[in-house]
C-alpha positions as CSV (number, residue, x, y, z in Angstrom):
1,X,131.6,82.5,158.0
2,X,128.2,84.3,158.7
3,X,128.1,85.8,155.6
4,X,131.0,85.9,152.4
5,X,133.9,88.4,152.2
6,X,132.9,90.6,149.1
7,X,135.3,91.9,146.4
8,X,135.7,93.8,143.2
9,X,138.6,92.8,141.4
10,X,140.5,93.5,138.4
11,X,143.6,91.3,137.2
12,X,146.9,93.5,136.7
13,X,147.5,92.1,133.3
14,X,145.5,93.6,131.0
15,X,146.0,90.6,128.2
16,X,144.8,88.4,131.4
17,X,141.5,90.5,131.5
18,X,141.0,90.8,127.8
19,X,140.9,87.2,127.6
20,X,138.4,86.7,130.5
21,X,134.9,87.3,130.8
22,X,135.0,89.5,133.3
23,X,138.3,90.9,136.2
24,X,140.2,87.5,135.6
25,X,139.9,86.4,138.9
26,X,140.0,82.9,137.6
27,X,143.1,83.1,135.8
28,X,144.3,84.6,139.0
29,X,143.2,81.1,141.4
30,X,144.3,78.6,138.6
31,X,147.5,80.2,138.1
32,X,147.8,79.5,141.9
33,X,146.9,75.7,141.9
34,X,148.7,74.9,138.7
35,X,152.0,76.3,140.0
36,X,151.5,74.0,142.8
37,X,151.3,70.9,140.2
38,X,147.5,71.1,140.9
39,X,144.8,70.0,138.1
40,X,141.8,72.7,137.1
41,X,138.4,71.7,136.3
42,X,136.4,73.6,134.2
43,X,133.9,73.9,131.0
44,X,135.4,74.8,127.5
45,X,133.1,75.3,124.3
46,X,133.9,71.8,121.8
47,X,133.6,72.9,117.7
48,X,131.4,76.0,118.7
49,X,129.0,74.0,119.9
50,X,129.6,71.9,123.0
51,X,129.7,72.8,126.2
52,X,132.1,70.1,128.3
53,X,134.6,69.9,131.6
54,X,138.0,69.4,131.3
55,X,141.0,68.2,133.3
56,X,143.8,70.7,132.8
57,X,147.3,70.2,134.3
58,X,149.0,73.3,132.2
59,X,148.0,77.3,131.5
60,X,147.9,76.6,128.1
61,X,144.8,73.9,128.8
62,X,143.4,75.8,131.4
63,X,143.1,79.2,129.0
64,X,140.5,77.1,127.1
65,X,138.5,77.4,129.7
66,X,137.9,81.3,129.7
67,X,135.0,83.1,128.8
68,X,131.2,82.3,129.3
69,X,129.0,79.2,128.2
70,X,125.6,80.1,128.3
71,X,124.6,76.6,128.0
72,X,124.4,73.4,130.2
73,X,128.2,71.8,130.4
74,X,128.7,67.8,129.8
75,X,129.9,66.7,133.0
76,X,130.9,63.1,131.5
77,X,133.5,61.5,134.2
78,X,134.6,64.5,136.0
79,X,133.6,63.9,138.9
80,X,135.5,60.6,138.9
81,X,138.7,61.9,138.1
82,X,138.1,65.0,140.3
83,X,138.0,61.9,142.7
84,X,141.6,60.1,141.8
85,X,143.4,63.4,141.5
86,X,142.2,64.0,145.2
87,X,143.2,60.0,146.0
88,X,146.5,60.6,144.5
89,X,147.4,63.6,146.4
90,X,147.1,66.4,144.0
91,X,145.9,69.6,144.7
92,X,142.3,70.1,142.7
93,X,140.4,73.8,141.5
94,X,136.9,72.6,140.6
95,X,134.9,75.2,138.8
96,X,131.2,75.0,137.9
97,X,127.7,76.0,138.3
98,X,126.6,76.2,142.3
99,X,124.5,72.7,140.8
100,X,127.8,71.1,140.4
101,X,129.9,72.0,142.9
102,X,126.8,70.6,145.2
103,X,127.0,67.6,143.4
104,X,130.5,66.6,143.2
105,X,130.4,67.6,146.9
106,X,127.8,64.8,147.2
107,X,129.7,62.4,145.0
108,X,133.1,62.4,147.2
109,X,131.2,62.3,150.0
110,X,134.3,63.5,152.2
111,X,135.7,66.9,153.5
112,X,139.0,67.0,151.8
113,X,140.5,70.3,153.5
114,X,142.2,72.4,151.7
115,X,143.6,70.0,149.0
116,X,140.1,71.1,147.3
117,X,138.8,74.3,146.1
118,X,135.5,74.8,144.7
119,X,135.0,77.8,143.0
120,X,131.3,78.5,141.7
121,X,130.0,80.8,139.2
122,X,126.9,82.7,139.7
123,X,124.2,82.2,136.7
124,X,120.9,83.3,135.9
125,X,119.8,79.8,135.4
126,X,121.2,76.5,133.1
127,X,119.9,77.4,128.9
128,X,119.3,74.1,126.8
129,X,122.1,73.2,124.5
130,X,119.6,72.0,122.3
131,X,118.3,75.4,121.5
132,X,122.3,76.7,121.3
133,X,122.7,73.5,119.2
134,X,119.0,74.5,116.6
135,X,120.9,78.3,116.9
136,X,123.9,77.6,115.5
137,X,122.6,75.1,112.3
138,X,120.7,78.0,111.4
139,X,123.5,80.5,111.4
140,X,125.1,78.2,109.8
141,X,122.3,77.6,106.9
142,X,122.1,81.3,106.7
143,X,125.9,81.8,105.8
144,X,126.9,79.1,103.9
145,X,129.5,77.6,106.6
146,X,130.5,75.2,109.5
147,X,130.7,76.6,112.9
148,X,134.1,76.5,114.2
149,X,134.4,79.0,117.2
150,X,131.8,80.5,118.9
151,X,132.1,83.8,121.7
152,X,128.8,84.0,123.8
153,X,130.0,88.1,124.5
154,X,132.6,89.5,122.6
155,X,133.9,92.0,125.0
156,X,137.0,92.1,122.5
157,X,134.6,94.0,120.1
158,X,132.2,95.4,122.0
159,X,132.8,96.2,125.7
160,X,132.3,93.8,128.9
161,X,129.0,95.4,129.6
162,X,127.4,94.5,126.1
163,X,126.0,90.9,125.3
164,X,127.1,89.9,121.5
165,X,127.2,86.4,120.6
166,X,129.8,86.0,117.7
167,X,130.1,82.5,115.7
168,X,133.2,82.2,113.3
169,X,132.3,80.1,110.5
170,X,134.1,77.9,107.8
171,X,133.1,78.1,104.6
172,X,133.6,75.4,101.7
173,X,136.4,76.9,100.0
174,X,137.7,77.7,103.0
175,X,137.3,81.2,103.9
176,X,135.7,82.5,107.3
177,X,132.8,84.6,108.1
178,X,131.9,86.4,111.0
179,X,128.6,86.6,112.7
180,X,127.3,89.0,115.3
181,X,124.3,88.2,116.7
182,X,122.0,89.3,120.1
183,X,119.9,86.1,118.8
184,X,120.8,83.8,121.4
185,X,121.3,86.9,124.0
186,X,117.6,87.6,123.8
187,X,116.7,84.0,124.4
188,X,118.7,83.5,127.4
189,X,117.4,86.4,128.9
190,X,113.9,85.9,128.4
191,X,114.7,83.1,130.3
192,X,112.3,80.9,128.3
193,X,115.1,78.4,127.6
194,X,116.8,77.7,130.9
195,X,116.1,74.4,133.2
196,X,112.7,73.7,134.8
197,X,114.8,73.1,138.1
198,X,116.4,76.7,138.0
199,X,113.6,78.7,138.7
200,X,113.8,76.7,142.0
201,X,117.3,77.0,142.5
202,X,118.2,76.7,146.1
203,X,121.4,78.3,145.8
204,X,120.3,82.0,144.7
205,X,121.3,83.7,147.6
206,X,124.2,84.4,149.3
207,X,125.3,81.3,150.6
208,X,127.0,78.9,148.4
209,X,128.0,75.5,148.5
210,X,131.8,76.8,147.2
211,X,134.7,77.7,148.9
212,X,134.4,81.2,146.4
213,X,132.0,82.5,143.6
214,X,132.8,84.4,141.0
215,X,130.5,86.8,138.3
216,X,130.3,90.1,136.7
217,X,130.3,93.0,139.1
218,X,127.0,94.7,137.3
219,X,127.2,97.9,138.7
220,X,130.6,98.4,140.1
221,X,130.2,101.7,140.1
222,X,127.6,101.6,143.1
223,X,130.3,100.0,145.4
224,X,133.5,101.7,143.7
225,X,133.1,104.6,142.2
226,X,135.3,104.9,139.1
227,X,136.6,101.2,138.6
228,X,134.8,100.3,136.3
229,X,136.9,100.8,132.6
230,X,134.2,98.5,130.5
231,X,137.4,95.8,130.3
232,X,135.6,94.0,133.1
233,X,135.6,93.5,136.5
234,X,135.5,90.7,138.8
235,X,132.6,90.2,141.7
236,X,134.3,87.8,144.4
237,X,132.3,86.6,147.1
238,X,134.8,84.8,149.6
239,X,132.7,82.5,151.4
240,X,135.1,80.5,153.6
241,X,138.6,80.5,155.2
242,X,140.3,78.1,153.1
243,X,139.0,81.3,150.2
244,X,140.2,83.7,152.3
245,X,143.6,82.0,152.4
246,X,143.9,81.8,148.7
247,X,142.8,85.5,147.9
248,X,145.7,86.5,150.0
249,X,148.3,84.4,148.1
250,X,146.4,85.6,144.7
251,X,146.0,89.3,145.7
252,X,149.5,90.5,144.6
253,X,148.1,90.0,141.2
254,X,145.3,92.1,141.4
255,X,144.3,95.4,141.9
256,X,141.3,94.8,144.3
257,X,138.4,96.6,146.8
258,X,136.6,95.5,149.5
259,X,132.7,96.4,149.1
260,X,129.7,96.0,151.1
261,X,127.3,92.8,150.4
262,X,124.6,95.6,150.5
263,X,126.6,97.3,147.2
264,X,127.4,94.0,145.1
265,X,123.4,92.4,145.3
266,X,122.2,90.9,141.9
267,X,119.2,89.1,141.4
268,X,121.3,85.8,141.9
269,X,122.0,86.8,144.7
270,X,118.6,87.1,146.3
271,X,116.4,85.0,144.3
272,X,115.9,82.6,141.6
273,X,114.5,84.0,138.3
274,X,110.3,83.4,137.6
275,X,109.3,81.2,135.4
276,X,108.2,83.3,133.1
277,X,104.4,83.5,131.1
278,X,104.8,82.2,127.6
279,X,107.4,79.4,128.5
280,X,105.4,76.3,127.7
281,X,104.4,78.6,124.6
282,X,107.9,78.6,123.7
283,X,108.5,75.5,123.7
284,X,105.4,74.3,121.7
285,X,106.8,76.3,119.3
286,X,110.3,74.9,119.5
287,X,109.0,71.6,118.7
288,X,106.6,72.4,115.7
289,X,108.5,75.8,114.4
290,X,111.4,76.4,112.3
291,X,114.4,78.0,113.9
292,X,113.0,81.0,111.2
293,X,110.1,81.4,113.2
294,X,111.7,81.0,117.1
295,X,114.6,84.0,116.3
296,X,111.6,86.3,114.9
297,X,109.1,85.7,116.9
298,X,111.4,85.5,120.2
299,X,115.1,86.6,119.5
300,X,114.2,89.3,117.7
301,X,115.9,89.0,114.7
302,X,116.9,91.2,111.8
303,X,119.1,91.1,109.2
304,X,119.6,94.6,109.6
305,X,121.1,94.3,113.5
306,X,123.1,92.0,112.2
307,X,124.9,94.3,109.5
308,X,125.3,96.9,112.2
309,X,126.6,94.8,114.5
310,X,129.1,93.9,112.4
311,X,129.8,97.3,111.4
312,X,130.4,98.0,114.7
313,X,133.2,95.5,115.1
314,X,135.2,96.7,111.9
315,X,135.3,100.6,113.1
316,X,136.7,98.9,116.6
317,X,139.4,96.8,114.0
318,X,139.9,100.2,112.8
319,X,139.9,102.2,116.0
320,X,143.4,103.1,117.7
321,X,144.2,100.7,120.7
322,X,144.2,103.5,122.7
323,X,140.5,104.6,122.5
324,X,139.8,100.9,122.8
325,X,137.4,101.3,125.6
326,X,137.1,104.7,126.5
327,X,136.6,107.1,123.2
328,X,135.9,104.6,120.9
329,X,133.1,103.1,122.9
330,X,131.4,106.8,123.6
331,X,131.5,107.2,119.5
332,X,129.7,104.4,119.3
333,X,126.9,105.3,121.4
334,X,126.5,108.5,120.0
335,X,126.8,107.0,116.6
336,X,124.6,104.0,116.8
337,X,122.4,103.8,119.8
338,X,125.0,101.8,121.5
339,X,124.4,100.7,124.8
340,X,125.5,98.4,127.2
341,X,123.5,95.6,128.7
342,X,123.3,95.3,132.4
343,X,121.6,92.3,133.7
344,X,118.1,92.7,135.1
């Protein structure tokens, strides 16, 4: 194909999209392989903390997988089993970074048709678990407690288009606390903390190595005027025919719109992100400083965010289901500055 298929998409099942990070088109293309006795590949988030692929042969594995990571995933043997699933017969959804769909592509070494789909997911660039890793032992010395979950963007508690990080933590006499934080937000978007190799990334454009790639439709409302209900929505690139194949067995499911390339651009789209002034800086600082000193001096913390923050989650607790997004959200603008975060 000379250039991808591009589509907005929203999954029919709201519970679906609630639980996804953005439409649910994954949901949608893994419900399709598994109910073919097909495997899914994907990255889940291990004791709040650690970003790994799995091998899931069931929904209930495979709903582990939703939401994002914004930190590098631990491949460990994926790739081989990705290999003796595909030896054995078995259908196979892969799901990754561009990177790694690139490199399990090199690993098999071997077009495998349609028995393989490669779905990638378009990224601003790869953060270091080690600074997630720093993050959450501090959270964790702040409040007294063990990380046991962790939500890079709550959209359950504050919209799809705002970026709050939310670690549930365990304390010793085992109660929970909540934490709300743009901590980690502000250092992945400084872009201080991702890879070396991403601000070189060859597959910021485009053309991916995947059969489809997935992301947050910023801006919908360019391309489709009026889809956008800040539950999330789905931007689908369909970048070959074996893709376009399975959007039309998955499209019953959705509630869908075909947009111009032209409408749907993003900055991974076009180009990788600069490496930006004050990176080596940072991490001079990473090395010598206490966390303290990184999450003032670069991700902008206050205590007092953080008590608003979490203010804002107990008048949603409060709020009617019904004004979920629409009233409740435009309350909390106009009662606290509220606004949503589109990326740059």
């Amino acid at each position: 194909m000379d250039q991808p298929i591009v589509y907005a998409v929203k999954h029919k099942n709201v519970d679906v999209r609630m639980a996804s990070r953005s439409g649910g088109i994954f949901t949608a293309v893994s419900d399709a392989v598994l109910e073919k006795g097909g495997t899914v590949y994907g990255c889940i988030l291990r004791d709040g903390v650690n970003a790994v692929h799995i091998r899931a042969i069931s929904k209930e594995e495979r709903d582990r997988m939703h939401g994002s990571k914004y930190i590098q995933s631990n491949m460990g043997d994926t790739f081989l089993q990705v290999r003796e699933d595909l030896a054995a017969g078995r259908k196979v959804l892969f799901s990754g970074t561009s990177c790694q769909v690139a490199g399990l592509k090199a690993f098999l070494g071997k077009d495998y048709g349609g028995q393989l789909f490669c779905l990638d997911i378009l990224c601003h660039g790869v953060p270091s678990p080690l600074v997630w890793k720093k993050y959450v032992q501090w959270q964790e010395g702040h409040y007294g407690g063990t990380c046991v979950d962790a939500d890079f963007r709550n959209k359950k508690d504050f919209g799809w288009d705002e970026h709050v990080e939310t670690l549930t933590l365990q304390k010793p006499d085992g109660t929970t606390e909540t934490v709300h934080s743009k901590i980690f937000r502000n250092l992945f978007y400084s872009h201080k903390i991702i890879r070396e190799s991403c601000y070189y990334c060859p597959y910021k454009d485009i053309t991916h190595p995947s059969d489809m790639t997935i992301g947050d439709f910023w801006r919908v409302e360019k391309a489709v005027s009026g889809f956008d209900d800040n539950m999330g929505v789905s931007l689908v690139l369909v970048n070959t025919e074996h893709a376009k194949d399975m959007f039309d067995t998955v499209k019953k499911n959705l509630e869908f719109f075909p947009c111009r390339i032209e409408d749907s651009m993003q900055t991974p789209l076009k180009k990788p992100f600069r490496r930006p002034e004050g990176r080596d800086e940072f991490w001079r600082d990473f090395r010598e400083q206490p966390f303290d000193f990184i999450a003032n001096k670069y991700g902008h913390y206050s205590r007092e965010n953080e008590q608003r923050l979490l203010r804002i989650a107990k008048e949603h607790a409060a709020a009617p289901k019904k004004h979920f997004m629409g009233g409740f959200f435009a309350g909390l603008k106009k009662q606290f500055g509220y606004s949503g975060n589109r990326q740059k």
